[in-house]
SERO-4910 file (N, C-alpha, C, O; in steps of 0.05 Angstrom, whole numbers):
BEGIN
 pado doro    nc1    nc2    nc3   cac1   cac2   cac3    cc1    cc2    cc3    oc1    oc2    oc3
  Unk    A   -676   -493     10   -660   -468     13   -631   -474      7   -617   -458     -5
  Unk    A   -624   -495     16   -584   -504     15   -590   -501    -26   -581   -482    -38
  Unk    A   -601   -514    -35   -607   -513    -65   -606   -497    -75   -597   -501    -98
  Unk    A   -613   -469    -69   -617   -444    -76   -580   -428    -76   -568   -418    -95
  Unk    A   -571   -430    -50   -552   -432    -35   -531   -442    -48   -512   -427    -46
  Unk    A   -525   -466    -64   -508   -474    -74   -507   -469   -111   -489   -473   -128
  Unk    A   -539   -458   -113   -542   -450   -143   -532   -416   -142   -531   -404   -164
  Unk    A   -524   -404   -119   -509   -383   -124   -476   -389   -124   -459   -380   -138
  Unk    A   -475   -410   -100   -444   -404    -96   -440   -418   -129   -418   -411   -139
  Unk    A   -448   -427   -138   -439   -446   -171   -421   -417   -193   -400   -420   -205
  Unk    A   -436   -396   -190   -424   -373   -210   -394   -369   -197   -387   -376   -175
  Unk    A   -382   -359   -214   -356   -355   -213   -346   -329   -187   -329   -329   -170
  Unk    A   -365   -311   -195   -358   -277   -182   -372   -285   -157   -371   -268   -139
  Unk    A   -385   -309   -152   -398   -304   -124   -395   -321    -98   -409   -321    -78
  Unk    A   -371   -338   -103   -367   -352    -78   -346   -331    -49   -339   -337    -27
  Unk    A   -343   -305    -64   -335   -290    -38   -363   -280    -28   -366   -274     -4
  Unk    A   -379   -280    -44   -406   -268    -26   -424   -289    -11   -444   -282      2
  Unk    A   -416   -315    -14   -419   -331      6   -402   -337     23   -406   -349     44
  Unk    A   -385   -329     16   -362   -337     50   -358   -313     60   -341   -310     79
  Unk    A   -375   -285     48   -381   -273     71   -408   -277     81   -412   -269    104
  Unk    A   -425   -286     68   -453   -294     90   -443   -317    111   -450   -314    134
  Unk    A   -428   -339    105   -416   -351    120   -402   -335    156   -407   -333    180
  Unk    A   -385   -327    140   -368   -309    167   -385   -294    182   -382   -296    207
  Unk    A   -409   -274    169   -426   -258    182   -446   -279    197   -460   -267    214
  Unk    A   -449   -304    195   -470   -316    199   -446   -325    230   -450   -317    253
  Unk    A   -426   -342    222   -409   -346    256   -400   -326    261   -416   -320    278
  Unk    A   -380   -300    259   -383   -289    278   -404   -269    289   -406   -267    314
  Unk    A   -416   -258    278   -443   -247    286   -433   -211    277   -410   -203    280
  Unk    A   -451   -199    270   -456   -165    269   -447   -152    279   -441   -130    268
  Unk    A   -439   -160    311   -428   -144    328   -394   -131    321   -384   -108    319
  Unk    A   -385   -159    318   -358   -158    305   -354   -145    290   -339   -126    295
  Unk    A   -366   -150    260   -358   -145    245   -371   -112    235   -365   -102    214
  Unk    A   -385   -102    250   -392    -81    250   -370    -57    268   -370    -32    269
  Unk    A   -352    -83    283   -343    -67    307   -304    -56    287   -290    -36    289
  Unk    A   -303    -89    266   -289    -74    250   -289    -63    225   -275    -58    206
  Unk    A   -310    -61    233   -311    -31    206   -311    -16    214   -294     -1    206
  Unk    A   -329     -6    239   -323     23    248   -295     28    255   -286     50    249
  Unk    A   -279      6    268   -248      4    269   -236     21    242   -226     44    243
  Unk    A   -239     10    223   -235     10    197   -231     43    187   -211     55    178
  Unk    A   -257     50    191   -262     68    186   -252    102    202   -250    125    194
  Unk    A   -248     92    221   -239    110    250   -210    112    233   -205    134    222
  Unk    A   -193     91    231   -167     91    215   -164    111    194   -149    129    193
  Unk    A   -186    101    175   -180    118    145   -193    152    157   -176    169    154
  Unk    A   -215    160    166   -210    189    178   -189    202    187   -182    224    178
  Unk    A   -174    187    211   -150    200    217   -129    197    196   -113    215    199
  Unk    A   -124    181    176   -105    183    161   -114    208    138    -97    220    127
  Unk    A   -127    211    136   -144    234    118   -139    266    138   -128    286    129
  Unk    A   -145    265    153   -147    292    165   -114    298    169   -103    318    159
  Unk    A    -99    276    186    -69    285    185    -54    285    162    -29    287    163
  Unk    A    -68    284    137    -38    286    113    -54    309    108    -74    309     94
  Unk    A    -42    333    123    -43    355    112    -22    367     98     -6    350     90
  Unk    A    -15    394     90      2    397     66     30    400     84     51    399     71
  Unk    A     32    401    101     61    395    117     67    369    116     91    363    116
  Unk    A     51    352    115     61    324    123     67    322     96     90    315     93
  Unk    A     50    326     66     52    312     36     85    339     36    107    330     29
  Unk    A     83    357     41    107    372     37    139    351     40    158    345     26
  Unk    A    129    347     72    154    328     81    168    295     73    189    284     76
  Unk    A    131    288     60    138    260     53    149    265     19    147    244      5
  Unk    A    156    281      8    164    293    -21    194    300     -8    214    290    -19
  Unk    A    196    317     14    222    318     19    246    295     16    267    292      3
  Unk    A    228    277     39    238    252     43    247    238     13    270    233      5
  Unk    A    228    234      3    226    215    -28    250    230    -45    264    217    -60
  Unk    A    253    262    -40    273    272    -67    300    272    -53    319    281    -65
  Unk    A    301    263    -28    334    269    -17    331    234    -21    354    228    -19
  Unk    A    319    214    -24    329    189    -22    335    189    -53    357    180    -57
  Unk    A    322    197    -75    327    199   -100    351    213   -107    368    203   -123
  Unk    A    355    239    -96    376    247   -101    409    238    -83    431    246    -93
  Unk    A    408    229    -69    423    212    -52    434    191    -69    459    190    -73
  Unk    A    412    168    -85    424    145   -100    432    168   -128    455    163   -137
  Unk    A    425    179   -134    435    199   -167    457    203   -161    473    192   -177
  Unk    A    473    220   -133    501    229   -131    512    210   -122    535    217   -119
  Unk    A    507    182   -114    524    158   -113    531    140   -133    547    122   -134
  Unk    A    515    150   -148    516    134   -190    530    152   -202    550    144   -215
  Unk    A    523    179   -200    546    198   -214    574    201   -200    593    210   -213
  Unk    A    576    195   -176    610    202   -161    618    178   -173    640    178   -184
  Unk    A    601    149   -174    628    127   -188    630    135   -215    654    137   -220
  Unk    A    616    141   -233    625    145   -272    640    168   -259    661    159   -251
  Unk    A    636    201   -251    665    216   -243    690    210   -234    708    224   -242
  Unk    A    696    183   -210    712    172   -207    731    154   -224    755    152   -224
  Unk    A    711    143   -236    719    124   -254    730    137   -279    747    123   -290
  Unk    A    722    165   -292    729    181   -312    754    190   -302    774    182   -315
  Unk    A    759    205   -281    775    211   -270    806    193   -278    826    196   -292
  Unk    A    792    172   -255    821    150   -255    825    151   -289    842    167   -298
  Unk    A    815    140   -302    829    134   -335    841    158   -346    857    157   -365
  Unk    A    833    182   -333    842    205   -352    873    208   -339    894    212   -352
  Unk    A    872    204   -312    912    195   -299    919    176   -311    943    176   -317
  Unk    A    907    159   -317    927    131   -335    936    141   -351    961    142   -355
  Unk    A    916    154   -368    929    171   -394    952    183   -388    974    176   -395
  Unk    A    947    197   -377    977    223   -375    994    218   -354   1013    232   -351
***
């Protein structure tokens, strides 16, 4: 059986699928069943709460941080245009 066992782990794509029969074999089903359903409990509630208020607000957020760095790059070239055009005159 170890023969068999080590003629899989040999392929390239498959030594994660022995070191998960490994892990499932110490810590046992219970666990790892306990985090998945964990897992999973997570990604539902993240699903049900991004409703269109929340994607509304996280767009809010993203275009005032975007527009925030834009009028801090454009006030220095205006500044900077500015000052040379008093040197001039």
């Amino acid at each position: 059986m170890d023969c068999g066992r080590s003629f899989l782990c040999s392929f390239s794509s498959v030594p994660g699928w022995c070191d998960s029969l490994q892990v499932t074999r110490s810590l046992g089903w219970k666990i790892i069943l306990t985090c998945a359903a964990t897992y999973c409990l997570l990604y539902v509630y993240e699903r049900v709460t991004w409703t269109a208020k929340a994607k509304h607000d996280s767009f809010d957020r993203q275009y005032i941080s975007y527009a925030a760095s834009q009028l801090a790059m454009v006030a220095g070239i205006v500044t900077e245009h500015c000052s040379s055009q008093v040197e001039r005159y």
